[in-house]
C-alpha positions in Angstrom: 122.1 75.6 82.0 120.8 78.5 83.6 122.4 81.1 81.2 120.8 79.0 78.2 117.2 79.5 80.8 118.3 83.0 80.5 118.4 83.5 76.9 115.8 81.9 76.0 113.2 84.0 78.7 115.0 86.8 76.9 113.5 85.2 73.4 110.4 84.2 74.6 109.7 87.4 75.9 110.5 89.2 72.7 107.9 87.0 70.6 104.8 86.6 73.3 104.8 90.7 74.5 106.7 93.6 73.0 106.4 95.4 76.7 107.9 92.9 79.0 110.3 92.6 81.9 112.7 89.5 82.5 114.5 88.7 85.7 115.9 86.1 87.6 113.9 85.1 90.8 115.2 83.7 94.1 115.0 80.0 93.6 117.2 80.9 90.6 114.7 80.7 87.6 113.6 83.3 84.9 110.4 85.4 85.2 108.9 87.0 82.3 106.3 89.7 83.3 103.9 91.7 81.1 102.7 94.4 82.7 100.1 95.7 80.1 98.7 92.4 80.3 98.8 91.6 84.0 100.4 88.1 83.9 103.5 86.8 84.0 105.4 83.6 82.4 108.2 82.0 84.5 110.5 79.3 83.5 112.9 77.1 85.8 114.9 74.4 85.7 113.6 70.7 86.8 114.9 67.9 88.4 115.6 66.2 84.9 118.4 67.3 82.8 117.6 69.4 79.8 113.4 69.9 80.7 112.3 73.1 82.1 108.8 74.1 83.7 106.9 77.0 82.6 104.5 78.8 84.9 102.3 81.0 84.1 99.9 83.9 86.5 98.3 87.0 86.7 99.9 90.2 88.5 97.4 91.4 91.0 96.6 95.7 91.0 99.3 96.1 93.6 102.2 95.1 91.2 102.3 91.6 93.6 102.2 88.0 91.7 99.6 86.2 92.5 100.1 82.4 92.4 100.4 80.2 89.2 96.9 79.1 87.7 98.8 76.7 85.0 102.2 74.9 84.4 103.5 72.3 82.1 107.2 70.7 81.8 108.8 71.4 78.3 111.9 70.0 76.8 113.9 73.7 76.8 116.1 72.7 73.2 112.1 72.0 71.7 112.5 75.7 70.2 111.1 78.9 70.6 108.5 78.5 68.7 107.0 75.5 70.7 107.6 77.2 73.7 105.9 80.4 72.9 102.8 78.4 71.7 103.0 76.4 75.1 103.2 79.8 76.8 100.3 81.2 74.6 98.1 77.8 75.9 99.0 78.9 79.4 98.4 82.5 79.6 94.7 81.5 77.9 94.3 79.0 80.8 95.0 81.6 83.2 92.4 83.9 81.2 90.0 81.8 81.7 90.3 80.7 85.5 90.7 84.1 86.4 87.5 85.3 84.4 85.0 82.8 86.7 86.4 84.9 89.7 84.7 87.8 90.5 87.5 90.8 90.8 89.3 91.7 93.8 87.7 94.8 95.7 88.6 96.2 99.2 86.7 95.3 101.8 85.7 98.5 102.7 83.7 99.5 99.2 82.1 96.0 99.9 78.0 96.7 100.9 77.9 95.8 104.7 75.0 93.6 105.1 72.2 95.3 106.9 71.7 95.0 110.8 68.8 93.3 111.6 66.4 95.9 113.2 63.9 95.5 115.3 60.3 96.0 114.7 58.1 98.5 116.7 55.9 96.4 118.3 58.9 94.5 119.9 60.0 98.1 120.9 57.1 98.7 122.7 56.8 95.4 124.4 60.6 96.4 126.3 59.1 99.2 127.2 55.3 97.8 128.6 57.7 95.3 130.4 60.1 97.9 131.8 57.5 100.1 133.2 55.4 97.1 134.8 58.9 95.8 136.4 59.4 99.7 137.7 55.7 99.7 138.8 56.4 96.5 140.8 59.4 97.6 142.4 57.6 101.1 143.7 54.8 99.6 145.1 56.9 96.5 146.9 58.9 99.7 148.4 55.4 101.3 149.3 54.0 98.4 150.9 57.5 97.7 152.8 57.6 101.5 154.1 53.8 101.1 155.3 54.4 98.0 157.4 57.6 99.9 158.8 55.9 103.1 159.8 52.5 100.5 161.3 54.6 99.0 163.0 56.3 101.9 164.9 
């Protein structure tokens, strides 16, 4: 079974891209990627006998996968042909989800939002209040040293 997944992935690739890689993946299925086209088809076996389910994604600007937007289950003797066009019907479905997303950009070219400022006349009400809690504290020290020295 899985050298009659191989083959076809090798088919399938040949009719949807004429740039494409194909390789096995761990869990043992076929990945088709197109490169030029950042997305990539993948095809594995199912728990029923003779189906297999296609996947389909986009490849991210690192060269990583990103997760599959659409999948269907497909009888894998239904033909090329079929297969392509359900490949074609996924690939369009992934077009489309990942056009509503904005695109991926760093977070450092993001805009920082702007720290919230503080006005001037806020600044100069600190400072009227730091001087008249300065004042205080002089002429508490003035009046204790006074009392002191009257006292002596």
């Amino acid at each position: 079974m899985l050298a009659h997944l191989t083959d076809t992935a090798r088919q399938l690739a040949a009719v949807l891209w004429q740039q494409h890689t194909v390789y096995r993946d761990r869990t043992g299925g076929v990945v088709i990627r197109g490169e030029h086209v950042q997305r990539w088809i993948s095809l594995s076996v199912t728990g029923t006998r003779g189906e297999v389910l296609l996947r389909a994604g986009r490849i991210l600007d690192g060269g990583t996968s990103a997760p599959a937007r659409a999948e269907t289950v497909m009888r894998l003797d239904s033909g090329t042909g079929e297969l392509a066009a359900a490949c074609r019907r996924l690939l369009a479905d992934t077009a489309l989800s990942g056009a509503a997303e904005a695109p991926w950009e760093p977070r450092a070219s993001r805009p920082r939002p702007q720290a919230r400022q503080r006005t001037g006349g806020a600044r100069i009400a600190l400072w009227v209040l730091l001087a008249t809690v300065t004042s205080a504290a002089v002429l508490a020290a003035l009046v204790a040293y006074s009392s002191y020295r009257a006292a002596r």
